[in-house]
MIKE-391404 format. One line per 2 residues: their letters; for each residue x, y, z of N, C-alpha, C. Coordinates in Angstrom, 2 decimals. Each point is the difference from the previous one (the first is absolute). Layout:
BEGIN
A) X/Y/Z/X/Y/Z/X/Y/Z ~ ...
REM end
This chain:
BEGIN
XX) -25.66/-12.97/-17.87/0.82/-0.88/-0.79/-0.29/0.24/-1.48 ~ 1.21/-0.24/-0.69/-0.23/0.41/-1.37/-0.36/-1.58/-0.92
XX) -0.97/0.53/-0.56/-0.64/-1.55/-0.64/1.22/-0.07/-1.45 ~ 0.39/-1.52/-0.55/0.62/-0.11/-0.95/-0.97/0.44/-0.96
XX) 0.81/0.66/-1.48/-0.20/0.21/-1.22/-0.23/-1.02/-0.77 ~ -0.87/0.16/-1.30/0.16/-0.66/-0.88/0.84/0.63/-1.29
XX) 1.07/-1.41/-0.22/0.70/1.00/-1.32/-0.28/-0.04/-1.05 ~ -0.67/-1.14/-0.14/-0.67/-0.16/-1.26/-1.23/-0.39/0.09
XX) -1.27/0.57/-0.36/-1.54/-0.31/-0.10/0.03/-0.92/-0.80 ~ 0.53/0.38/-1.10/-0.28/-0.67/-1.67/0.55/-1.70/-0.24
XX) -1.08/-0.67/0.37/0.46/-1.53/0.01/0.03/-0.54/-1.05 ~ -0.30/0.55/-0.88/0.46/-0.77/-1.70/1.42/0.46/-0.28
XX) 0.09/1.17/0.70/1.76/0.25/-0.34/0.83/-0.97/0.65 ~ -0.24/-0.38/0.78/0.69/-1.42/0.72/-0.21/-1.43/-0.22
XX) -1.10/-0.36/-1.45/0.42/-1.02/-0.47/0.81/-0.39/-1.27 ~ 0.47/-1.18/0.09/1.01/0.07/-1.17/-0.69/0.16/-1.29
XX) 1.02/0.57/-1.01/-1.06/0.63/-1.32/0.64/-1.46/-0.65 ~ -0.77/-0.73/-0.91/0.36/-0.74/-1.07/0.03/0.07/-1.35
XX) 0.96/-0.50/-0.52/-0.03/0.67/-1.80/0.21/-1.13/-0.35 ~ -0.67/0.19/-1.23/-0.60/-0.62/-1.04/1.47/-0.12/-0.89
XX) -0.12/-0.83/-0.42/1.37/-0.22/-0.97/-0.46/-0.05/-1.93 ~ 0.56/0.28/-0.39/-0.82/0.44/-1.63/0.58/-1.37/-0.10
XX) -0.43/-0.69/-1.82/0.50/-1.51/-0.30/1.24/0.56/-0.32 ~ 0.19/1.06/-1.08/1.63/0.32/-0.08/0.70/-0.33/0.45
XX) 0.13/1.04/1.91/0.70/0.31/1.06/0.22/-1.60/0.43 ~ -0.95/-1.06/-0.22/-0.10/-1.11/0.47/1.17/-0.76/-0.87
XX) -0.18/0.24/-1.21/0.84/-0.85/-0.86/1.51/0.48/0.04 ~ 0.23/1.49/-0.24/1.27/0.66/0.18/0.72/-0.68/1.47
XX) -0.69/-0.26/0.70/0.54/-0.41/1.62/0.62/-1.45/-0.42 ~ -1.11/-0.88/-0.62/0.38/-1.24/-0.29/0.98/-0.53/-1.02
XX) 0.27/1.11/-0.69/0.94/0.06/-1.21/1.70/0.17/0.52 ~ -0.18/0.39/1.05/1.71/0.04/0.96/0.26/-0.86/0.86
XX) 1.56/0.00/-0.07/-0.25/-1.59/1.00/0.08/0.73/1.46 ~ -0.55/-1.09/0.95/-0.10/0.43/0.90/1.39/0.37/1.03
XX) 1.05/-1.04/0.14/1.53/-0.23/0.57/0.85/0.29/-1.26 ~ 0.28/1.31/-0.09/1.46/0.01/-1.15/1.21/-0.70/0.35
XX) 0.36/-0.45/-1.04/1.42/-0.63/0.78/0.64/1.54/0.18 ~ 1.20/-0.40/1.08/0.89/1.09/0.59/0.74/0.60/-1.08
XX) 0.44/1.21/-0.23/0.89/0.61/-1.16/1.25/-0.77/0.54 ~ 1.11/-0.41/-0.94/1.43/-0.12/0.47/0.42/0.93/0.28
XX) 0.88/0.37/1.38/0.50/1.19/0.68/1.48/0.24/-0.89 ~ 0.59/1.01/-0.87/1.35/-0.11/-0.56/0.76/0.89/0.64
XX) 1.71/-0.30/0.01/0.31/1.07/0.42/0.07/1.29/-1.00 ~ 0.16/1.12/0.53/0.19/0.89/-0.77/1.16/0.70/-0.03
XX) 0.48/0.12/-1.17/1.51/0.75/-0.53/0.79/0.83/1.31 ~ -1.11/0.82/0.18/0.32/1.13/0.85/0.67/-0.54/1.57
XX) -1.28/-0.99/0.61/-0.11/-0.79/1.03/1.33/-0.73/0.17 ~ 0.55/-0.99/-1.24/1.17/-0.78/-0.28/1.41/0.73/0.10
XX) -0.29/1.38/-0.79/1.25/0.53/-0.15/0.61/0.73/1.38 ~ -1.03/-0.01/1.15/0.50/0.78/0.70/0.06/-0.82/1.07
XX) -0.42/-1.59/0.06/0.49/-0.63/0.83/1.45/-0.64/-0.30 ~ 0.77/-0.16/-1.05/1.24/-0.43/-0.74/0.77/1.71/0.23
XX) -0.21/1.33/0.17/0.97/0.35/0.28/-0.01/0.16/2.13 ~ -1.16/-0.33/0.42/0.00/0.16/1.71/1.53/-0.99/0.01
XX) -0.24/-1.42/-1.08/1.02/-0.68/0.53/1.14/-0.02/-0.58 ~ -0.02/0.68/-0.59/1.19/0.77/-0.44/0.99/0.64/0.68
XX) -0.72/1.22/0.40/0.26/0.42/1.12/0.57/-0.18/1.17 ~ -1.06/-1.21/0.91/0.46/-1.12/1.23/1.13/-0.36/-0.41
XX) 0.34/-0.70/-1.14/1.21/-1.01/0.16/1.15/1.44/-0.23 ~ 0.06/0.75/-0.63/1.11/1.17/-0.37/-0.09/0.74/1.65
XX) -0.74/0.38/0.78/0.20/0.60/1.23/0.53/-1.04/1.12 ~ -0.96/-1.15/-0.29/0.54/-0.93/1.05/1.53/-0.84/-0.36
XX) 0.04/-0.09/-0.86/1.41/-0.20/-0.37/1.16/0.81/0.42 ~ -0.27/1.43/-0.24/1.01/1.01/0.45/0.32/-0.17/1.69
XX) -1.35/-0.13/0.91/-0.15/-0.39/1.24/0.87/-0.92/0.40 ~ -0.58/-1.29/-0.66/0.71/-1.13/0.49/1.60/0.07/-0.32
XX) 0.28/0.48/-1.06/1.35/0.43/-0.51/0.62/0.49/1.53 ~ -0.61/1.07/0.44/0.84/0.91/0.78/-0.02/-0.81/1.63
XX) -1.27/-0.63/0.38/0.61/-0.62/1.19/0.84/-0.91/0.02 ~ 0.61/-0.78/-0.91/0.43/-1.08/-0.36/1.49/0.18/-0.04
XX) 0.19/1.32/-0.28/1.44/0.36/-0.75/0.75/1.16/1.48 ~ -1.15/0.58/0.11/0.78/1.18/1.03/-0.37/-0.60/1.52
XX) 0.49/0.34/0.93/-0.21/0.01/1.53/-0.89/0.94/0.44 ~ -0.68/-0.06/0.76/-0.34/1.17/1.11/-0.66/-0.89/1.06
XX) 0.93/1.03/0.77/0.29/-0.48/1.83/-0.95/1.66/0.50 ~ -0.69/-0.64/0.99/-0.68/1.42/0.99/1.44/0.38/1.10
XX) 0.05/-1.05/0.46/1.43/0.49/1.55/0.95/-0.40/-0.85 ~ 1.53/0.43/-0.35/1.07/-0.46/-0.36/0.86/0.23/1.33
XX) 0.75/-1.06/0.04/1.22/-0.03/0.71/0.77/-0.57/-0.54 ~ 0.98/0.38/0.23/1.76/-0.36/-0.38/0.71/-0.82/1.51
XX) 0.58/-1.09/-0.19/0.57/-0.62/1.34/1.27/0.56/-0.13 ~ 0.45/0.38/1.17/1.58/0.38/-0.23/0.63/0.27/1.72
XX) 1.04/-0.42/0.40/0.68/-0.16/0.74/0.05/1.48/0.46 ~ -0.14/0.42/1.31/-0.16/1.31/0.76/1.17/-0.21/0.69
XX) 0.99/0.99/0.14/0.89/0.38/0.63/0.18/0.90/0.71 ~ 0.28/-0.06/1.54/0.29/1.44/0.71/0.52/0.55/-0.33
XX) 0.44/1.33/0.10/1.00/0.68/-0.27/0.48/1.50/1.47 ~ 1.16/-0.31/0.14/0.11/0.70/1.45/1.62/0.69/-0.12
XX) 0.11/1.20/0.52/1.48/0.51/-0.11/0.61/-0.57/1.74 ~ 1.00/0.35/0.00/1.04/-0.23/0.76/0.18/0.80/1.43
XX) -0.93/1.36/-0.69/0.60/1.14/0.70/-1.37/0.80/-0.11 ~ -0.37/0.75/1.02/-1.42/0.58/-0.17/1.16/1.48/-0.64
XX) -1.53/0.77/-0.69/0.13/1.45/-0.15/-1.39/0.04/-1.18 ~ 0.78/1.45/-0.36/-1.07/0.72/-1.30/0.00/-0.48/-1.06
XX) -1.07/-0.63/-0.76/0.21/-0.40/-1.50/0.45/1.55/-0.67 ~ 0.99/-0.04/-1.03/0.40/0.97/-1.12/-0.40/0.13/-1.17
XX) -0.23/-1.59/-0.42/-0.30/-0.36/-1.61/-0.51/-0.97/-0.10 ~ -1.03/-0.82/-0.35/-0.06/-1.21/-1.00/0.60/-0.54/-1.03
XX) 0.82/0.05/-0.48/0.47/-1.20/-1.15/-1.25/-0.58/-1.01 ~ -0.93/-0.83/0.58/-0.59/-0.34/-0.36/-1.27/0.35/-0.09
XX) -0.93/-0.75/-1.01/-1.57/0.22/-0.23/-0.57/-1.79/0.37 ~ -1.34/0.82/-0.12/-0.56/-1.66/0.26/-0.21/-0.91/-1.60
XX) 0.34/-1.15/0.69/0.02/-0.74/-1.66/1.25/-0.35/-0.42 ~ 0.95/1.14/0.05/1.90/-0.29/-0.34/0.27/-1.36/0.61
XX) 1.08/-0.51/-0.88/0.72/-1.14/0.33/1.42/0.46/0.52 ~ -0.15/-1.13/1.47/1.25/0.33/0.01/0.94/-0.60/0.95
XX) 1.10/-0.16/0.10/0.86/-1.52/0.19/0.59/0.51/1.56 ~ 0.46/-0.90/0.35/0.95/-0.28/1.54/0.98/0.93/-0.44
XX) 0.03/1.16/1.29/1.02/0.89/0.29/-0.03/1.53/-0.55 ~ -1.19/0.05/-0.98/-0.64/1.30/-0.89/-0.30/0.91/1.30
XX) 0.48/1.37/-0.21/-0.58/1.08/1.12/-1.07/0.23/-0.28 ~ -0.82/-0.13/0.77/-1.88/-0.34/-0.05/-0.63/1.70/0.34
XX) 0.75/0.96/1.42/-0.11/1.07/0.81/1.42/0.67/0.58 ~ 0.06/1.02/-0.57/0.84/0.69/0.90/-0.10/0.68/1.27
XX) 0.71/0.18/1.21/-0.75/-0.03/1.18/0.94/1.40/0.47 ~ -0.09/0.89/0.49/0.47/1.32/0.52/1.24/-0.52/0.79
XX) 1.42/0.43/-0.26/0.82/-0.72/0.76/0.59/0.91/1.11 ~ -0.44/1.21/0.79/0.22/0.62/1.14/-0.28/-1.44/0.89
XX) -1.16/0.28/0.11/-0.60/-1.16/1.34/0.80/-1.26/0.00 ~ 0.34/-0.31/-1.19/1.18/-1.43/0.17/1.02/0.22/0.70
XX) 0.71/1.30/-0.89/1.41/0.43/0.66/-0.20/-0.23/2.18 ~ -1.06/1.49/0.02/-0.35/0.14/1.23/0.34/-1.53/0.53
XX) -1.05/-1.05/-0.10/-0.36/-1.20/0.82/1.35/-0.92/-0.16 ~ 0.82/0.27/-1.33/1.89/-0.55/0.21/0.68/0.44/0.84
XX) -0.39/1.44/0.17/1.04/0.79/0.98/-0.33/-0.91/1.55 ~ -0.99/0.47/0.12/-0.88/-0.57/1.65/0.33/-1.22/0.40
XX) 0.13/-0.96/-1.18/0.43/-1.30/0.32/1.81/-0.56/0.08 ~ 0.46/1.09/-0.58/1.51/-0.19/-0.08/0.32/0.73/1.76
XX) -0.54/0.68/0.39/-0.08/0.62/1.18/-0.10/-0.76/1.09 ~ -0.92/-1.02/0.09/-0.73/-0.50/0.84/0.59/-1.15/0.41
REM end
């Protein structure tokens, strides 16, 4: 087994040293007060000027903000309500043309599709027949 060390032999190094105070050092001590009053904390120029433009700032950005939700819309889903109408021909066959796009307006009786008119003829004939 390993026996503990000593780290320090020297037992005067381990008592507290005391000092002597000169009358001077004595009087200079007693010559200050002991509790200063507190300095007054001021602001400073620098400190001031740059909290007056932060809010400067705030009210000119947040203003523009508030300006814009206030005045404009925004919707995430838009819908439009509007009346859906079938739309169905008379007579089967081939579409030819569109007429139309999506979005166009457009009134009762407007040709919407043109439809290949063999297969009509054909299915007039068959039925005048029949």
């Amino acid at each position: 087994m390993n026996k503990p060390r000593d780290i320090c032999t020297d037992s005067d190094a381990l008592k507290p040293k005391l000092v002597e105070l000169t009358q001077e050092a004595a009087a200079a001590a007693l010559s200050q007060p002991s509790d200063p009053a507190p300095a007054r904390r001021r602001f400073k120029p620098l400190r001031l000027g740059i909290l007056i433009l932060m809010i400067i700032a705030l009210v000119v950005f947040g203003g523009r903000w508030l300006g814009g939700r206030w005045s404009q819309v925004s919707i995430d889903d838009a819908r439009i309500a509007a009346s859906l109408v079938t739309v169905s021909s008379e007579v089967s066959g081939e579409v030819e043309a569109i007429a139309v796009t999506t979005g166009t307006r457009v009134a009762a009786g407007d040709v919407l599709v043109s439809i290949d008119t063999d297969q009509a003829k054909l299915s007039w004939k068959a039925q005048r027949r029949g």
